[in-house]
C-alpha positions, -999 to 999 in steps of 0.1 A, spaced: 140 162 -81 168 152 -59 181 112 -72 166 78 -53 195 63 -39 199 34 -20 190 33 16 220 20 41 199 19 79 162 5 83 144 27 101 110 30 120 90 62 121 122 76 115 145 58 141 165 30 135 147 0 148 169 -24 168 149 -54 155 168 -53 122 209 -56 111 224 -23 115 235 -24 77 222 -27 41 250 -16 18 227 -21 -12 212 0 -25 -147 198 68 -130 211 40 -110 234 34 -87 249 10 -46 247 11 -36 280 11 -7 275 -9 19 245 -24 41 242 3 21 256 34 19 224 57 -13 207 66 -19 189 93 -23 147 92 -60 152 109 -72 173 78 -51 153 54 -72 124 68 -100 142 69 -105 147 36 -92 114 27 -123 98 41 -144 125 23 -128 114 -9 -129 75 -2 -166 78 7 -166 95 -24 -153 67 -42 -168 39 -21 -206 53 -26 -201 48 -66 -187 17 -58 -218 7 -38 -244 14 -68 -220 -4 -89 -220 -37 -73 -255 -37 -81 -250 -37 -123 -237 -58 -146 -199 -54 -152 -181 -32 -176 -150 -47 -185 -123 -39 -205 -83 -53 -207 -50 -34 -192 -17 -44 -197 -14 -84 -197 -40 -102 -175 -51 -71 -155 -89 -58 -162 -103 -26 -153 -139 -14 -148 -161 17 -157 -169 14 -122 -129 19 -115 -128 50 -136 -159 69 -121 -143 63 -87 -117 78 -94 -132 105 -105 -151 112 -76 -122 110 -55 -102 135 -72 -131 157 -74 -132 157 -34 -92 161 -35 -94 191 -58 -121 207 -40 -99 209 -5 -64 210 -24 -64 224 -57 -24 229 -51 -16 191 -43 -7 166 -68 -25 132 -72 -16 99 -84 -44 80 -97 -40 41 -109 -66 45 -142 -55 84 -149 -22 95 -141 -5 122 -123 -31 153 -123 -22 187 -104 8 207 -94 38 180 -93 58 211 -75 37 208 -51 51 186 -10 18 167 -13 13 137 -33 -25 119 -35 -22 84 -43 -48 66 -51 -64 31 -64 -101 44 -68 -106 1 -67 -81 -18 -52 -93 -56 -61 -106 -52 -96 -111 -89 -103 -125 -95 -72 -150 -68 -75 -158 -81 -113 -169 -115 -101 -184 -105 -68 -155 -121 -49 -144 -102 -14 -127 -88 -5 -122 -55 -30 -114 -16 -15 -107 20 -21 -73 30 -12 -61 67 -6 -28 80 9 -14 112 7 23 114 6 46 146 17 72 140 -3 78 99 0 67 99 35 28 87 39 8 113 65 -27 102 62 -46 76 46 -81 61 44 -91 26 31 -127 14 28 -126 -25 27 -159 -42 9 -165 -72 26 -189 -106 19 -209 -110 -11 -232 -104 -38 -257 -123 -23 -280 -124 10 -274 -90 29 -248 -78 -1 -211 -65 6 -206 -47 36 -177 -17 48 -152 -11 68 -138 22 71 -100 23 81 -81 54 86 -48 67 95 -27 97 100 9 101 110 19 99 145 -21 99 157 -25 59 151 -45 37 129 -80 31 136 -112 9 125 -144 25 125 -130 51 146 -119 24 173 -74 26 179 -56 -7 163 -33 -28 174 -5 -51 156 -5 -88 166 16 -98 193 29 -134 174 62 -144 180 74 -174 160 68 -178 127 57 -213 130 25 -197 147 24 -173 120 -4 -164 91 13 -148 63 -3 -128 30 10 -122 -3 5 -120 -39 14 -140 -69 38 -126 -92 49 -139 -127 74 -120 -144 75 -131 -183 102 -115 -199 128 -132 -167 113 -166 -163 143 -171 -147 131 -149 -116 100 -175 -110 128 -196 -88 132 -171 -59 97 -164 -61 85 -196 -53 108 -204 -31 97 -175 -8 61 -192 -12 74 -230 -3 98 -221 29 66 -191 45 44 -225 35 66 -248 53 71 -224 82 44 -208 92 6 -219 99 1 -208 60 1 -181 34 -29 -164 26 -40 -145 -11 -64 -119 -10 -63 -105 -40 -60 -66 -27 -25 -52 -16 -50 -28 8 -68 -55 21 -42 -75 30 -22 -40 49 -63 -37 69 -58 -72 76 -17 -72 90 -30 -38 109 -58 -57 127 -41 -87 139 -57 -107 113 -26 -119 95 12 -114 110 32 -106 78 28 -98 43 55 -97 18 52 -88 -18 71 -75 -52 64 -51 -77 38 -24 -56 32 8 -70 25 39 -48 -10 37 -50 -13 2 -41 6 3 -8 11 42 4 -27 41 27 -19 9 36 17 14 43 6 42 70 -20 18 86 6 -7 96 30 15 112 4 32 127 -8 0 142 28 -8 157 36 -30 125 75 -27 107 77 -21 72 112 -28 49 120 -37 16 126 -72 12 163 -71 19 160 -56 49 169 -16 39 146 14 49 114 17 28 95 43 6 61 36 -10 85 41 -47 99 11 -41 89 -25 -57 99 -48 -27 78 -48 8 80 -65 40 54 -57 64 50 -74 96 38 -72 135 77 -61 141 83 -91 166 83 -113 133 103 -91 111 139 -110 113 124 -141 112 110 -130 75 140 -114 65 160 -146 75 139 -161 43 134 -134 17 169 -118 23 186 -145 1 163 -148 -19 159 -113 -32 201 -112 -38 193 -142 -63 161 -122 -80 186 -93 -82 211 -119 -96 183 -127 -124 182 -94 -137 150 -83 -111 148 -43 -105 139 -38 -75 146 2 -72 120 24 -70 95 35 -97 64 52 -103 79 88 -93 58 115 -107 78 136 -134 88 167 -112 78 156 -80 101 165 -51 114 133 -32 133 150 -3 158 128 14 143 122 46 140 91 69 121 70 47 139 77 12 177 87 12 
């Protein structure tokens, strides 16, 4: 597997977008035919909404049990109900791709890691929403060629327990053909100032460099100070549906892995949005630093998480990328160099 280096030009669908500093020294089935044959986006999305159904149906006859719950690693929870989606999506991916690999959140990397195609998947994107019957909560599936996303499908559960119950919304996306809702094209906002700006993120604590909680919250005060105000969903995926819609402007966060951010990631460019890490450098879905925005926006939140991300850097903060598959193939290419 060729090294992760840094990345020294942002770029945009593979061109370097003239929105952003010209530096950053930093840092249907049917069955593949073989590992490296080339499929095209359609049928990689194609299947993707085969498999999110998939997951989104158990999901559905879930909702309407009690909860199985059982810790992770610190605060984080996981549900039978996570694990049998899962399941059913890799059954679908399996069945059309035995060759590809996939990256599931509850089991690991399953499949041929030689293989150009990565599935990454969070079978429940939301878990602690989903265990308390708090929208919104989704399934999340994008399916990587190397570190570049080509197709994706999220389906976004919506409302509540009670009255008429949750209800879906099916977003897909393949490279270079757009982003859609329900089949319908979408559209970035068109916001220009920050100061008329809706923001998303998530909360991040990092225990063992308390030191790191500083920069963090600073990001949180000056997009609180500057903007109409900063919104918490609780789902990296629904926050991507929601930046993709027009619904929000920007979302910035730390510490995604693959599976939380590669269908998403896809939606928003697809949609017209710009992606970066958070110090303004090209992006992959390895990395643990995202800024996503309508692209009219995207200096204006650099201008504030730039500096800050030097001093989370200064605190001892990695912010390279992770969560690479043993074996798998990272190409250099336009979005990981």
């Amino acid at each position: 597997m060729q090294a992760l280096g840094s990345r020294h030009l942002p770029l945009r669908n593979n061109v370097l977008h003239p929105n952003l500093r010209n530096q950053c020294s930093k840092r249907s089935t049917r069955v593949c035919r073989a590992t490296g044959d080339a499929v095209k986006p359609d049928t990689l999305m194609q299947v993707a909404l085969e498999a999110g159904r998939a997951g989104a149906k158990v999901i559905e006859e879930s909702a309407k049990l009690p909860r199985q719950i059982e810790r992770k690693e610190g605060n984080d929870v996981v549900t039978a109900t996570d694990k049998a989606s899962e399941a059913a999506i890799i059954e679908v991916i399996q069945k059309a791709f035995p060759g590809h690999a996939i990256q599931g959140e509850e089991g690991g990397v399953v499949g041929d890691v030689s293989s150009d195609y990565l599935w990454s998947i969070d079978p429940l994107d939301g878990t602690a929403n989903f265990s308390t019957g708090y929208g919104s909560f989704c399934v999340s599936i994008g399916v990587l060629r190397h570190a570049t996303p080509m197709a994706a499908c999220i389906i976004e559960f919506v409302g509540g327990p009670s009255g008429d119950g949750f209800k879906q919304r099916t977003f897909t996306a393949k490279r270079n053909g757009g982003a859609f809702l329900e089949g319908q094209p979408l559209v970035v906002s068109k916001t220009r100032e920050l100061r008329d700006a809706i923001l998303a993120t998530e909360s991040l604590y990092l225990p063992d460099i308390p030191e790191s909680w500083k920069p963090l919250s600073e990001m949180q005060r000056a997009f609180t100070a500057s903007s109409r105000g900063v919104r918490i969903s609780g789902s990296a995926a629904a926050n991507a549906c929601a930046l993709a819609t027009g619904t929000i402007d920007a979302y910035w966060q730390f510490n995604l892995k693959p599976w939380d951010i590669a269908a998403g990631a896809l939606l928003v460019e697809e949609a017209g949005g710009q992606i970066s890490t958070s110090d303004g450098c090209a992006w992959s879905v390895f990395d643990r630093s995202l800024v996503a925005t309508n692209d009219l926006l995207h200096r204006q939140v650099l201008a504030v998480t730039e500096p800050e991300t030097a001093k989370l850097r200064e605190t001892g903060v990695k912010l390279g990328p992770w969560c690479v598959p043993t074996g798998y193939r990272v190409k250099s290419g336009a979005q990981l160099h």
